[in-house]
BAFI-3210 file (N, C-alpha, C; in Angstrom, 3 decimals, decimal comma, padded with zeros to 6 digits):
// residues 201
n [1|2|3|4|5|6|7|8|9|10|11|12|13|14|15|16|17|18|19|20|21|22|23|24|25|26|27|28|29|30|31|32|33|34|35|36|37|38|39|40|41|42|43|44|45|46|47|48|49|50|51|52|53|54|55|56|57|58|59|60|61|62|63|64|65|66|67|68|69|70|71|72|73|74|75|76|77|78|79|80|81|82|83|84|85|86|87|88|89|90|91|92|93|94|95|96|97|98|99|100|101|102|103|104|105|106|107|108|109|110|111|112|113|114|115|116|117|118|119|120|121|122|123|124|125|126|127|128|129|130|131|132|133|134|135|136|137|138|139|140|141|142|143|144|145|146|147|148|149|150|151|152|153|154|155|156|157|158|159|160|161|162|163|164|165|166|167|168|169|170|171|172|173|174|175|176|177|178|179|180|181|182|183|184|185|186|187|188|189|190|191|192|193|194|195|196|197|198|199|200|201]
n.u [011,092|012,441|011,128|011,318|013,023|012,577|009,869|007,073|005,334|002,214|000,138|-002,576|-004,849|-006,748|-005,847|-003,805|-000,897|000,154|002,627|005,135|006,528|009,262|009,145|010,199|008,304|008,023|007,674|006,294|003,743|002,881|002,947|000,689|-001,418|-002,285|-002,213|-000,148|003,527|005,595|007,342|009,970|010,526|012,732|013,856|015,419|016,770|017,705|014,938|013,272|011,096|008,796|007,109|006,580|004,662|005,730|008,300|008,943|008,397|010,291|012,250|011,813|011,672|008,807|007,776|009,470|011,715|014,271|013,315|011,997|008,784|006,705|004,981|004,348|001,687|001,397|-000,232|-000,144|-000,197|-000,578|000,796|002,666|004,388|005,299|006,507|008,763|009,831|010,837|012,113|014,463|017,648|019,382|020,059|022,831|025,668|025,524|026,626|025,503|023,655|024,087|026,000|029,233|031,250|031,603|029,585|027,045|027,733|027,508|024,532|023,406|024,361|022,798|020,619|017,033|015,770|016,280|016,163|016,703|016,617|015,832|015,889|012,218|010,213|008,948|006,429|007,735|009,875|011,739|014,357|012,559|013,079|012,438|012,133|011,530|010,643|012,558|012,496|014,204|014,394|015,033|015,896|014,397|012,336|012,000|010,885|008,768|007,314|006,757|005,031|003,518|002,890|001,516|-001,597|-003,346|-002,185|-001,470|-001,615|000,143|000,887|-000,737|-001,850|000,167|001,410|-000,340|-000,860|002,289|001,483|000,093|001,689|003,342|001,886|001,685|-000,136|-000,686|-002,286|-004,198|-002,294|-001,902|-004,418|-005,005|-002,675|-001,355|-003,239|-001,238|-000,909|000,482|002,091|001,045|003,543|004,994|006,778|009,078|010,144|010,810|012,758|015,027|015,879|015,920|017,994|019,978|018,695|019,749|021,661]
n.v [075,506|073,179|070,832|067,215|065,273|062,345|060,226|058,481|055,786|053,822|051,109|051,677|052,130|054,221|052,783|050,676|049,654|048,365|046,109|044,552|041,432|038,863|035,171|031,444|028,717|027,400|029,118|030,932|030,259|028,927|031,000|033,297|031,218|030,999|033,637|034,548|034,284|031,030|028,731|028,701|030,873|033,362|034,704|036,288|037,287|039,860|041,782|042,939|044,944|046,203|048,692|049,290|047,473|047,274|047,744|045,288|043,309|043,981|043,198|040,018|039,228|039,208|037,022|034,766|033,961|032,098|030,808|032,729|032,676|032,957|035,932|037,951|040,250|041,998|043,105|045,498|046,942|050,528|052,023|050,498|050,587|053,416|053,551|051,655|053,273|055,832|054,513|053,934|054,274|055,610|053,893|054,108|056,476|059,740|062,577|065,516|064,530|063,229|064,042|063,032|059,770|058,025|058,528|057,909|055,493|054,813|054,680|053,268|050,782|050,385|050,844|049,438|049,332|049,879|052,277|052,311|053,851|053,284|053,289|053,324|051,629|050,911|049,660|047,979|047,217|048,974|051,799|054,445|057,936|058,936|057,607|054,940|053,355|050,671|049,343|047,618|045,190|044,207|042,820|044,175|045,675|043,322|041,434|041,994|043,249|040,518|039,678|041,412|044,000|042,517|042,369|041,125|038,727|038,021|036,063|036,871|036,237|035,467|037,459|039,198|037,080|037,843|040,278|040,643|039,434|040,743|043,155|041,515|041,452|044,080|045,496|047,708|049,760|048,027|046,287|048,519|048,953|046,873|047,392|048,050|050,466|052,694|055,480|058,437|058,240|059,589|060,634|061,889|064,865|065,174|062,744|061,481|062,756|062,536|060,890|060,681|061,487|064,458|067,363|067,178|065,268]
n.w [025,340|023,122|021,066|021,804|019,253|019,666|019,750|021,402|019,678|020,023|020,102|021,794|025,157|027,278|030,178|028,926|027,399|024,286|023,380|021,742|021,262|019,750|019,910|020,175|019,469|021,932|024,238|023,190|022,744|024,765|026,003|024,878|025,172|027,826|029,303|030,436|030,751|030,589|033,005|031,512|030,991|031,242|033,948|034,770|032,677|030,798|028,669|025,821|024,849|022,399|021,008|018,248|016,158|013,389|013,520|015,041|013,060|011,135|012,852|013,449|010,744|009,911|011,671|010,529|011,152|012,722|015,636|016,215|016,133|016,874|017,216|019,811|020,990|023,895|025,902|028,210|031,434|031,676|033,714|034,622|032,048|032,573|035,360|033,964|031,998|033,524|034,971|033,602|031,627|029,014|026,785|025,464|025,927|025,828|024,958|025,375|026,993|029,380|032,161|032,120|030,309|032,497|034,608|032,828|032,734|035,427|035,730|034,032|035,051|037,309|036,695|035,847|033,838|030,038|027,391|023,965|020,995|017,633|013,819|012,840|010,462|007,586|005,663|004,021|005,128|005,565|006,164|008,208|008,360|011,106|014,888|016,151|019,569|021,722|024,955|026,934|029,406|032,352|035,887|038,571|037,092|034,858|036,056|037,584|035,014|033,813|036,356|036,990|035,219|033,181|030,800|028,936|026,315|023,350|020,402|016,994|015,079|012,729|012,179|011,000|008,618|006,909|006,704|005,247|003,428|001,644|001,396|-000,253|-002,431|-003,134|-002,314|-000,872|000,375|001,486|003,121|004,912|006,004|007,949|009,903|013,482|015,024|016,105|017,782|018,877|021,857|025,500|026,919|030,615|030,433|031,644|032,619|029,658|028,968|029,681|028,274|025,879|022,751|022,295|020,621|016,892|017,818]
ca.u [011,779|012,379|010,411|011,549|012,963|011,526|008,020|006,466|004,161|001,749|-001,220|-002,888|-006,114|-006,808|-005,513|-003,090|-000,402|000,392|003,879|005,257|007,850|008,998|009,639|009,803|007,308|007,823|007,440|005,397|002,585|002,034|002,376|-000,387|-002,983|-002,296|-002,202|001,709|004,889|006,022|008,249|011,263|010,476|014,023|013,107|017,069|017,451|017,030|014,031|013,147|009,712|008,629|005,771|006,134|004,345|006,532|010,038|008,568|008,110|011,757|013,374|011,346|011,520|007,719|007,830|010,333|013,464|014,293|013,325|011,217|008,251|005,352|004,785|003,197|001,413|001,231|-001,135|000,580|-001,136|000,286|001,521|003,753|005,158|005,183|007,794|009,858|010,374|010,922|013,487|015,270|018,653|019,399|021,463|024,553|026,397|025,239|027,385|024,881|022,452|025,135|027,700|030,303|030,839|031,721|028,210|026,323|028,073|027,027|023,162|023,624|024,879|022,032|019,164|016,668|015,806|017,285|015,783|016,926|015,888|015,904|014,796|010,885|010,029|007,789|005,696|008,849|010,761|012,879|013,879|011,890|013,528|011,772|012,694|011,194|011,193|012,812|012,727|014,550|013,540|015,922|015,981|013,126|011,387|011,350|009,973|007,492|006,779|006,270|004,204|002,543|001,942|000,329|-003,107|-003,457|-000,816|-002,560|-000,324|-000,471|001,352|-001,293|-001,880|001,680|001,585|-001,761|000,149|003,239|001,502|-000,695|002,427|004,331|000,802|001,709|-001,597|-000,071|-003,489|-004,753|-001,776|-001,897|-005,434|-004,474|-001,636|-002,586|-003,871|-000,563|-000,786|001,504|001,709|001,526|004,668|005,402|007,996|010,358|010,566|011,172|013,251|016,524|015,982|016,080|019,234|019,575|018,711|021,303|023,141]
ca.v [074,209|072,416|069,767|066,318|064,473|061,218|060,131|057,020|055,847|052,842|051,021|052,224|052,672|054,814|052,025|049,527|050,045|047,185|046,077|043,192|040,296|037,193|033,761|030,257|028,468|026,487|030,183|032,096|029,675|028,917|032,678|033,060|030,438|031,541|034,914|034,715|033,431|029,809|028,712|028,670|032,159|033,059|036,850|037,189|037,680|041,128|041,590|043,956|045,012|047,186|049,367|049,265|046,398|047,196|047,740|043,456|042,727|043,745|041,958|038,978|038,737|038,689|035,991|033,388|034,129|030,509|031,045|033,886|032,077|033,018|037,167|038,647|041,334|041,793|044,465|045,756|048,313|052,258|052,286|049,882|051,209|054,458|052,641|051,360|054,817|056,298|054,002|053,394|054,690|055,599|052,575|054,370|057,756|061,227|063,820|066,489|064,410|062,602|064,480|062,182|058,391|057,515|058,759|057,344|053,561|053,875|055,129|052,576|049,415|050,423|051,153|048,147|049,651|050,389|052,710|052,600|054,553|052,448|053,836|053,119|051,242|050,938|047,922|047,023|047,208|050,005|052,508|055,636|059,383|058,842|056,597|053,931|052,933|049,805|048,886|046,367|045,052|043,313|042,739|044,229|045,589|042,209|040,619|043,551|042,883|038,859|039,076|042,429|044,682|041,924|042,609|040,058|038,179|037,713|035,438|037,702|035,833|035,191|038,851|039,322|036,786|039,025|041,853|040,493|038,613|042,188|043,563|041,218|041,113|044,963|046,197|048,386|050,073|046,942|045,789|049,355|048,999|045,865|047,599|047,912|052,204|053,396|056,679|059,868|057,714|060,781|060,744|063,154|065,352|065,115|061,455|061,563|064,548|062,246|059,453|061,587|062,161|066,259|067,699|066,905|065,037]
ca.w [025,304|022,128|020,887|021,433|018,525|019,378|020,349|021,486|019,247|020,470|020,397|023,475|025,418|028,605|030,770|028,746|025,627|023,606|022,876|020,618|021,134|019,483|020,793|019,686|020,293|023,488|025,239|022,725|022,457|026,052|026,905|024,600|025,632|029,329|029,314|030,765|030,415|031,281|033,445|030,348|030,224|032,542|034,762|034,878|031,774|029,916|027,557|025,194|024,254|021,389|021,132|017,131|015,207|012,074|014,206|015,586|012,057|010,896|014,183|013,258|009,598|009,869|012,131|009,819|011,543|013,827|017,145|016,424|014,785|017,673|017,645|020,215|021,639|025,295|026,638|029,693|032,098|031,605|034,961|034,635|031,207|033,367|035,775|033,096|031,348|035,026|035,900|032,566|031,048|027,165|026,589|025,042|025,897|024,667|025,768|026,023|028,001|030,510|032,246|031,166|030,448|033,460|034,831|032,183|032,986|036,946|035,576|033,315|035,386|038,049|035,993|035,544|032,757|029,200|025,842|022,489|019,229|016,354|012,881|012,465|009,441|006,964|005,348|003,500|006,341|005,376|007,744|008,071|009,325|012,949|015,741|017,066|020,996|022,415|026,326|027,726|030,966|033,364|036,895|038,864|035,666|033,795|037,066|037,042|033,877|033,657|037,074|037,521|034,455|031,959|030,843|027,965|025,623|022,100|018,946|016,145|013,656|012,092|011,230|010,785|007,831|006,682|006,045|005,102|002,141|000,955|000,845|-001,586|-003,409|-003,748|-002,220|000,285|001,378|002,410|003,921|005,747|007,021|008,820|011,039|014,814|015,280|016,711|018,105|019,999|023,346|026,312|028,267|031,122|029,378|032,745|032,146|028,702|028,675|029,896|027,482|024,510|022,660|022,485|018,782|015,867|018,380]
c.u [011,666|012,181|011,196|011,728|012,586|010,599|008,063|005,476|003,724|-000,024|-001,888|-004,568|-006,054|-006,165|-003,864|-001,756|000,018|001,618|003,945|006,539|007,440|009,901|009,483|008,700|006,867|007,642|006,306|003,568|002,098|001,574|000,815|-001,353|-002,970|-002,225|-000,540|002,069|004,993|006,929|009,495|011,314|011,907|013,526|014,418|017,996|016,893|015,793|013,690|011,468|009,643|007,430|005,187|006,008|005,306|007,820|009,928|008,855|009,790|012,371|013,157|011,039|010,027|007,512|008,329|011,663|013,491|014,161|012,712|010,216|006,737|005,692|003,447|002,301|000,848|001,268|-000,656|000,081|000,001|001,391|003,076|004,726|005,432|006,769|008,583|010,476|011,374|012,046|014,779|016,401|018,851|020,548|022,656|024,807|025,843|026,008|026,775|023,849|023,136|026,406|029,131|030,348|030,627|030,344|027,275|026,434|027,671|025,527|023,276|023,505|023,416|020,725|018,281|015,829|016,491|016,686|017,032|016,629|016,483|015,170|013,515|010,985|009,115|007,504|006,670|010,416|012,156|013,158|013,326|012,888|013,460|012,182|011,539|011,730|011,456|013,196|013,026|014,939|014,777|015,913|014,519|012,198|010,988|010,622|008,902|006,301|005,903|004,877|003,267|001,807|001,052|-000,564|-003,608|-002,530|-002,041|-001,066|-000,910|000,026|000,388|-001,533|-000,383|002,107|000,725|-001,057|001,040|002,043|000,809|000,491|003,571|003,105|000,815|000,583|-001,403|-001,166|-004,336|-003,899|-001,858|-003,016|-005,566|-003,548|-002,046|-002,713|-002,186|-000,109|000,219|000,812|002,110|002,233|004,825|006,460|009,298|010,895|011,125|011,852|014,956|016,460|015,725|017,524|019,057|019,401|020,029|022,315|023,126]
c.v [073,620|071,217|068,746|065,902|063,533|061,006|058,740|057,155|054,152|052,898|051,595|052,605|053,266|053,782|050,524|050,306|048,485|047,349|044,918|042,494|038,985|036,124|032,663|029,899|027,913|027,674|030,901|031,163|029,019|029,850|033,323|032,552|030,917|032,752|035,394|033,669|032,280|030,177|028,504|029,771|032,886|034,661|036,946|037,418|039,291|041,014|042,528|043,710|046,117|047,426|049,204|048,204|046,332|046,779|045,818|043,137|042,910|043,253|040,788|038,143|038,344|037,640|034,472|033,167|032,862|031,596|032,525|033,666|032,449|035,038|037,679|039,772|041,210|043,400|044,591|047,238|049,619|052,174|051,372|050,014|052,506|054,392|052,476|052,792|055,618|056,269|053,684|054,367|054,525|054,565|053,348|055,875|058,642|061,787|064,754|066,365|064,019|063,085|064,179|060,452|057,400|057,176|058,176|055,508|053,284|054,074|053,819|050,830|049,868|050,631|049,725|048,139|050,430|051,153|052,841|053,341|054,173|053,615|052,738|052,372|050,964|049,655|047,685|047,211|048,076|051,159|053,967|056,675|059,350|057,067|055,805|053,458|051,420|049,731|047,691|046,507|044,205|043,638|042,965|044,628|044,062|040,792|041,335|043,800|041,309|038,715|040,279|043,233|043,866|041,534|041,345|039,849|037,707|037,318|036,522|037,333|035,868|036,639|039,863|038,269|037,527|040,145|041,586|040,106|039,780|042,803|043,281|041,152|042,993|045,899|047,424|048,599|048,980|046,368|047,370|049,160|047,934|046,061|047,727|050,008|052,652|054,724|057,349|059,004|059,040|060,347|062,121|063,391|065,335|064,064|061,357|061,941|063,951|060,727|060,235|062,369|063,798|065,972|067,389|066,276|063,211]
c.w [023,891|022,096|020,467|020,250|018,363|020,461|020,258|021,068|019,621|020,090|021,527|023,866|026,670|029,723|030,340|027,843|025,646|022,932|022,369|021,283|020,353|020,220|019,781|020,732|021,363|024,423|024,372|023,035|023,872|026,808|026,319|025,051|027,006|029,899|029,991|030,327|031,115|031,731|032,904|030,288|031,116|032,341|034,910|034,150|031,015|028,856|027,316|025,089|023,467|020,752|019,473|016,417|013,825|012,321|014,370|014,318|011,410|011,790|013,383|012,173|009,446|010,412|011,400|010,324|012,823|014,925|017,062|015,972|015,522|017,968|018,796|020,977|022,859|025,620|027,712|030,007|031,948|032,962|035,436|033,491|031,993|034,124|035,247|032,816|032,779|035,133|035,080|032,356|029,824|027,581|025,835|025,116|024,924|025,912|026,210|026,561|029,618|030,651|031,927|031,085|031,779|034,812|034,405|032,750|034,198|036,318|034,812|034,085|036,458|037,527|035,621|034,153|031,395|027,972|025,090|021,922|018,364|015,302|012,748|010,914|008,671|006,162|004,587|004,233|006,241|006,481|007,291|009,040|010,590|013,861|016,218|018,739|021,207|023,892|026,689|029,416|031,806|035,255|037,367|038,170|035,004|035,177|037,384|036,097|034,013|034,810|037,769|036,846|033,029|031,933|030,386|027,176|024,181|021,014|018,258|014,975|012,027|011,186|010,442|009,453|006,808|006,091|004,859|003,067|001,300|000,252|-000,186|-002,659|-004,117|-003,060|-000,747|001,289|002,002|003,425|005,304|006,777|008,106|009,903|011,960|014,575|016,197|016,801|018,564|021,172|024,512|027,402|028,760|030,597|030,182|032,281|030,914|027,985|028,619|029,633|026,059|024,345|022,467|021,018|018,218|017,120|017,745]
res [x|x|x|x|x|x|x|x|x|x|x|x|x|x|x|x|x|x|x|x|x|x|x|x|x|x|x|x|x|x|x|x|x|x|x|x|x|x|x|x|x|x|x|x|x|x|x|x|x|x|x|x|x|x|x|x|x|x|x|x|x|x|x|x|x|x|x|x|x|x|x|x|x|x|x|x|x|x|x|x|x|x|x|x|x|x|x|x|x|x|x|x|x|x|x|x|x|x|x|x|x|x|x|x|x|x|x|x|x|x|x|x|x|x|x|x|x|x|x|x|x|x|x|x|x|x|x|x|x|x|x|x|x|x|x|x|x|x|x|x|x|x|x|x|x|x|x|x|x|x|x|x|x|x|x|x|x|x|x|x|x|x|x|x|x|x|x|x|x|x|x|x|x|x|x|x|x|x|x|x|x|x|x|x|x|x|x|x|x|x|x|x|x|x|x|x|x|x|x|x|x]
***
């Protein structure tokens, strides 16, 4: 079998992985102190989460972009990233993964979950060769999410200005040693197998 082109890479410990979002702060900063989301936080709407601290940091302009000004990381148990992956659909048509469009749009409209692959980026937010994962959550995933798989919700702006400022100071390796440890996250290869565009495609 030929080896996947893209990989999930994550924070992660035997039990959790750690993904990033931003919010303003009337949602970020109560999800924070409370370990969830307020009641502004709306479960019927789609939401993305993203495993890569750097990929957060180019969404979020380092947390300066309006209405993105609270980053944060929300530890969510495996099993429920597990689920997501499971139940998700590549958000846009490959021909040599989905029999045809028409297939893809019912997997698609029924799926409560959605992946991406973004290019990865690096401390000057450029894009790197390798993909980055995005999941967005809607329906019974992002109610799944909000009220079953979150561990802890931690602001991180703060380290997210930390960086940011190493790296206009030039000091790269310091701003590097500051990133979170994101590893090869182990997905079953079934799961993974039909959320991966084919090679060169």
């Amino acid at each position: 079998m030929a080896q996947l082109e893209h990989h999930i890479r994550a924070l992660h410990t035997d039990s959790t992985v750690t993904v990033y979002q931003a919010y303003p702060s009337a949602i970020g900063l109560p999800a924070a102190r409370d370990g969830r989301f307020p009641a502004l936080w709306k479960r019927d709407r789609m939401t993305w989460i993203k495993p890569s601290f750097l990929w957060m940091m180019y969404r979020c302009g380092w947390g300066m972009k309006e209405g993105q000004e609270t980053v944060l990381a929300v530890e969510i148990t495996r099993e429920g990233f597990a689920w997501a992956l499971e139940h998700a659909c590549l958000s846009h048509y490959e021909p040599g993964l989905h029999p045809d469009r028409a297939s893809w749009k019912r997997q698609l409209k029924r799926a409560p979950a959605r992946v991406q692959w973004d290019p990865e980026r690096d401390l000057h937010l450029r894009p790197l060769p390798h993909r980055s994962l995005q999941l967005g959550l809607a329906g019974e995933a992002a109610h799944r999410y909000a009220d079953e798989w979150i561990v802890s919700v931690t602001d991180v702006i703060a380290l997210a200005a930390t960086v940011h400022d190493r790296v206009r100071e030039g000091d790269l390796n310091a701003a590097r040693r500051l990133l979170p440890d994101e590893r090869p996250y182990p997905v079953d290869a079934a799961i993974l197998s039909h959320l991966n565009p084919p090679a060169n495609g």
